[in-house]
PAZAPA-4460 file (N, C-alpha, C; in steps of 0.05 Angstrom, whole numbers, plus 32768, in hexadecimal, padded with zeros to 4 digits):
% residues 122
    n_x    n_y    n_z   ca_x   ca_y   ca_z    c_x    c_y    c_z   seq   type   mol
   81E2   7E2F   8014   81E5   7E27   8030   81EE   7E0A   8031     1      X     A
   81F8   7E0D   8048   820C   7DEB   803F   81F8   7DD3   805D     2      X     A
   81EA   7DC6   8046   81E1   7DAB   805F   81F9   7DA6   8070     3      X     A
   81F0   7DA3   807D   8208   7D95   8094   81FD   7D7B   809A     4      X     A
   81E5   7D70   8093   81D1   7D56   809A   81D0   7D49   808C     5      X     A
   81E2   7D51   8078   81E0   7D40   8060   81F6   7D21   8063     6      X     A
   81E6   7D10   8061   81F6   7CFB   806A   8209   7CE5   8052     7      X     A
   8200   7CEF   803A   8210   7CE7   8025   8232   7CED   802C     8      X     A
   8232   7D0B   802F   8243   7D17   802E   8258   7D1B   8042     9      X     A
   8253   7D06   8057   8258   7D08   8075   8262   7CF6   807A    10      X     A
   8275   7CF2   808C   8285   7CD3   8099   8277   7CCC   80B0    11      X     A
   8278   7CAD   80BB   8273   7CB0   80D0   8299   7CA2   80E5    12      X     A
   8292   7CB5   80F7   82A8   7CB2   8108   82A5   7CAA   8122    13      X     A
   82B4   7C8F   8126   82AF   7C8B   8145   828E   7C87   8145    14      X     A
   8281   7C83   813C   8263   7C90   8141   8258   7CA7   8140    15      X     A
   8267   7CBA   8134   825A   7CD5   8136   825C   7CDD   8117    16      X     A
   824B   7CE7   810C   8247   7CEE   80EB   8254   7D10   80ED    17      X     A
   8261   7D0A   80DE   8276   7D2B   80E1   8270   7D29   80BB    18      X     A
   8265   7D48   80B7   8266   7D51   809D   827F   7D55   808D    19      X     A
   8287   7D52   8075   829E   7D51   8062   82AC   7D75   8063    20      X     A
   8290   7D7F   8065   829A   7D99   806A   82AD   7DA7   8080    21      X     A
   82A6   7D97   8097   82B0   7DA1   80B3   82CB   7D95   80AF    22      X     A
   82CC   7D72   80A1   82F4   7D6F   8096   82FD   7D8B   8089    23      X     A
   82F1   7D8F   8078   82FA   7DA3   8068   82FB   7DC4   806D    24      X     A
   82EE   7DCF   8085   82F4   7DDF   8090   830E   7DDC   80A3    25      X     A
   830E   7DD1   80B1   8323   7DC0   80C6   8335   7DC3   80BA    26      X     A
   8340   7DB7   80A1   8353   7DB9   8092   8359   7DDC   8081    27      X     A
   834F   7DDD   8073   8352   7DF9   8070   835D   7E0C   808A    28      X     A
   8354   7E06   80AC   835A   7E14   80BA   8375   7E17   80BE    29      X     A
   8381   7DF1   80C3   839B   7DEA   80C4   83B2   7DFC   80AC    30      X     A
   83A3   7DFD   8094   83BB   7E02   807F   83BA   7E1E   8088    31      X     A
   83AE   7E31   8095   83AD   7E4A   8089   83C4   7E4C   80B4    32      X     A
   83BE   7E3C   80C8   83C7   7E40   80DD   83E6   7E3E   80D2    33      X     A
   83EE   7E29   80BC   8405   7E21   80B5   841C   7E36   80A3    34      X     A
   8407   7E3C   8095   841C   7E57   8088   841B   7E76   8090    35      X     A
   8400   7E7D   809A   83F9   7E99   809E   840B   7E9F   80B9    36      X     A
   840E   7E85   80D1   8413   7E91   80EB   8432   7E9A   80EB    37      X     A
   844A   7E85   80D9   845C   7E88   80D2   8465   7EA1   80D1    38      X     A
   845E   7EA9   80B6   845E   7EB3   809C   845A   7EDE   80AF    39      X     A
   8444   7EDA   80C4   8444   7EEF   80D5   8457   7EF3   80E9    40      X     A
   845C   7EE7   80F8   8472   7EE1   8110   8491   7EE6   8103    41      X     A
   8490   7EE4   80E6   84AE   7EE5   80DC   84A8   7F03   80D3    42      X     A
   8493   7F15   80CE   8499   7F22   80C6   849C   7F38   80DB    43      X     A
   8485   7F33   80F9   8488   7F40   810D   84A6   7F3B   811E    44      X     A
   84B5   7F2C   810E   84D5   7F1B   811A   84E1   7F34   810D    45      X     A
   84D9   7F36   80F9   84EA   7F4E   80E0   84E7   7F6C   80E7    46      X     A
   84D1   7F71   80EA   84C1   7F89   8100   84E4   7F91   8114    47      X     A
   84DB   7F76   8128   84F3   7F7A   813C   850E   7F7C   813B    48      X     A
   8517   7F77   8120   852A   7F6A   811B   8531   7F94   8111    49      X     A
   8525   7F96   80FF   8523   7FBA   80F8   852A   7FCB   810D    50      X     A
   8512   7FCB   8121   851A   7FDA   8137   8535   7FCB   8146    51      X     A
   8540   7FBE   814E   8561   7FBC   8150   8571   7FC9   8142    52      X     A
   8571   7FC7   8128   8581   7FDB   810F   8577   7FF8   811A    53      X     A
   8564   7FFE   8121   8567   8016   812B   8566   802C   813B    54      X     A
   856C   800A   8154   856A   8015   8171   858A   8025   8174    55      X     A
   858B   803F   817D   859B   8047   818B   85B5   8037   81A1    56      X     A
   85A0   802A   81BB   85A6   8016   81D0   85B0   7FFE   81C9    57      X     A
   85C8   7FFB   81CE   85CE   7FDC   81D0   85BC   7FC3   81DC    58      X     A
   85B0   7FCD   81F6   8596   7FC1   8202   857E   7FC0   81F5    59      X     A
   8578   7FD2   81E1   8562   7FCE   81D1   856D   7FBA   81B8    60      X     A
   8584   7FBE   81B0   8588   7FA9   8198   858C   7F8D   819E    61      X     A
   8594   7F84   81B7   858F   7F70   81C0   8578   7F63   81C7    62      X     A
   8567   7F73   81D1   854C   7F73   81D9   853E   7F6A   81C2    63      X     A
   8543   7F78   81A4   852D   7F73   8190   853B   7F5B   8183    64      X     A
   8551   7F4B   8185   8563   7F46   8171   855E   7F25   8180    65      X     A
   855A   7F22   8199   854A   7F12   81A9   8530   7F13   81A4    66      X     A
   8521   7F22   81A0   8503   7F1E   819A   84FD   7F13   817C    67      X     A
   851C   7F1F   816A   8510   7F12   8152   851B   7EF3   8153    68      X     A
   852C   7EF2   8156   8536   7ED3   815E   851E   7EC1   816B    69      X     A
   851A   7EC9   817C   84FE   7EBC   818B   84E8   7EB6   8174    70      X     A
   84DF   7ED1   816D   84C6   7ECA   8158   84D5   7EB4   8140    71      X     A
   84E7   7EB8   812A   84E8   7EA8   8119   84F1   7E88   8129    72      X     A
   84F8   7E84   8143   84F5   7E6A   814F   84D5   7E59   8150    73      X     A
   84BD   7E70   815C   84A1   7E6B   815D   8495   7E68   814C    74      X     A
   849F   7E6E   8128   8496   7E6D   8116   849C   7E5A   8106    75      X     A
   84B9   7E49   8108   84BF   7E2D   80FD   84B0   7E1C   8114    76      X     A
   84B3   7E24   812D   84A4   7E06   8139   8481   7E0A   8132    77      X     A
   8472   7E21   8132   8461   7E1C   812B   8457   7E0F   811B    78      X     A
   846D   7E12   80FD   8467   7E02   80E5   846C   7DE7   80E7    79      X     A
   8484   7DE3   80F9   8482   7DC0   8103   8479   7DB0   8114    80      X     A
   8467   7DBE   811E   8452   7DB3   812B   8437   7DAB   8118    81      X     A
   8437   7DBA   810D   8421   7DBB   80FE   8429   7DA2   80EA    82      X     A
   8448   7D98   80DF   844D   7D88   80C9   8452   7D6B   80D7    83      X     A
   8459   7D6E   80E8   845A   7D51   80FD   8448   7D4C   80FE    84      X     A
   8439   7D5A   8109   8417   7D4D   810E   8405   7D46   80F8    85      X     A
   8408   7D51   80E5   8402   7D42   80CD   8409   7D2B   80BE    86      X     A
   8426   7D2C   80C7   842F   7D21   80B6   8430   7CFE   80CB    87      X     A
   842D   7CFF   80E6   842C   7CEE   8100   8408   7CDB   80EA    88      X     A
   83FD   7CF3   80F1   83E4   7CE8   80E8   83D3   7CD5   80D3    89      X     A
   83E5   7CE4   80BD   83ED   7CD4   809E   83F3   7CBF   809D    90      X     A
   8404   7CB5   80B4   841D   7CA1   80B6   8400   7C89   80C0    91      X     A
   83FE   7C91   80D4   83E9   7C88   80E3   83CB   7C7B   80DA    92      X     A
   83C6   7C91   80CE   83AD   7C8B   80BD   83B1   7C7E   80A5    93      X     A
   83B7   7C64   80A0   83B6   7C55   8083   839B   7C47   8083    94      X     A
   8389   7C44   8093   8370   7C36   808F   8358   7C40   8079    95      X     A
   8350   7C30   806C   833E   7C3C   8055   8321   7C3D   8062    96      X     A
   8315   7C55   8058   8303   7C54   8064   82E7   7C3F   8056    97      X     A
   82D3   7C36   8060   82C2   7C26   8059   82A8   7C35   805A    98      X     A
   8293   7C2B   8047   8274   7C38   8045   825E   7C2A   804E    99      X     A
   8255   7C27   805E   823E   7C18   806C   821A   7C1C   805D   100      X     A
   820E   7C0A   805E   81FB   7C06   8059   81E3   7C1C   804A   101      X     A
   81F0   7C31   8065   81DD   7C49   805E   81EA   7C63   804B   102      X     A
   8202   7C5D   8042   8217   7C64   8029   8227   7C78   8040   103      X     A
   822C   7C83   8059   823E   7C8A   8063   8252   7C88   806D   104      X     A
   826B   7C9A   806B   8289   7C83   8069   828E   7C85   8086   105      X     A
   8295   7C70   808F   829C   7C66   809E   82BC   7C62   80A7   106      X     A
   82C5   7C79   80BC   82E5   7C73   80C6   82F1   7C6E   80DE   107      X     A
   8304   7C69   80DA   830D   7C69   8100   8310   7C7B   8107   108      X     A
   8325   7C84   811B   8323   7C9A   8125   833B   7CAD   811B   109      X     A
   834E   7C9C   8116   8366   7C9D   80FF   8366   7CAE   80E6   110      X     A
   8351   7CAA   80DE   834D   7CAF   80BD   833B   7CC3   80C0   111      X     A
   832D   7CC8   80E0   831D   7CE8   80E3   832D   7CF6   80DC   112      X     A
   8348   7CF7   80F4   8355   7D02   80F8   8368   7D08   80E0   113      X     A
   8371   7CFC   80D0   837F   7CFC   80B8   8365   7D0E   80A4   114      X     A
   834B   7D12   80A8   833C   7D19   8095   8333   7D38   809C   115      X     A
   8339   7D3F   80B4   833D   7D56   80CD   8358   7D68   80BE   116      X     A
   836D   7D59   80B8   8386   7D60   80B8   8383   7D66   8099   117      X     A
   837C   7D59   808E   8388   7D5C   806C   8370   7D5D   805B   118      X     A
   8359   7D65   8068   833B   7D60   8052   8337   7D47   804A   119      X     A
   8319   7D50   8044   8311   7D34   8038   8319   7D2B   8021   120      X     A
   8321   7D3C   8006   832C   7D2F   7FED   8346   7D34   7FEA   121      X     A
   8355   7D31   7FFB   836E   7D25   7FFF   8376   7D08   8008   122      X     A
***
């Protein structure tokens, strides 16, 4: 079972003690929103892209041939949204973080956010 109260293991942010774990869930969520959402949308792009090849209708092959176009458009910006913002963040966040008295690290709001984005042992 994972302490979450454990304060070794914990930053404090802004004033609020956020566990190493919850960076690290956070992050894990980001990588898997980054390749999995893609990675689907191109293939439901491909889906559509099929049914055109073997639509009868000229109105249906345009129809799907547009829908796949559309999806593989939603699937590069998703991924660059996701790499800007990381990568905005990174840029952003150069402050080192510091350990206070009671041994918990101590960040701005910067280096949450950078620790949100990319885990804690990154």
């Amino acid at each position: 079972m994972i302490n979450i109260l454990d304060v070794a293991n914990s930053t404090l942010c802004d004033g609020v003690l956020v566990p190493n774990e919850l960076f690290n869930l956070v992050a894990t969520i980001i990588k898997v929103i980054k390749i999995v959402v893609p990675i689907l949308l191109i293939i439901w792009g491909m889906l559509d892209f099929a049914k055109s090849v073997i639509a009868k209708n000229e109105d249906d092959v345009k129809k799907y041939r547009k829908s796949f176009i559309s999806r593989v458009i939603s699937a590069i910006i998703v991924f660059l949204i996701v790499f800007v913002v990381q990568l905005a963040v990174n840029l952003i966040a150069s402050v080192e973080d510091t350990t206070n008295e009671n041994g918990q690290t101590v960040s701005d709001i910067w280096s949450c956010s950078k620790k949100f984005i990319n885990g804690v042992n990154n």
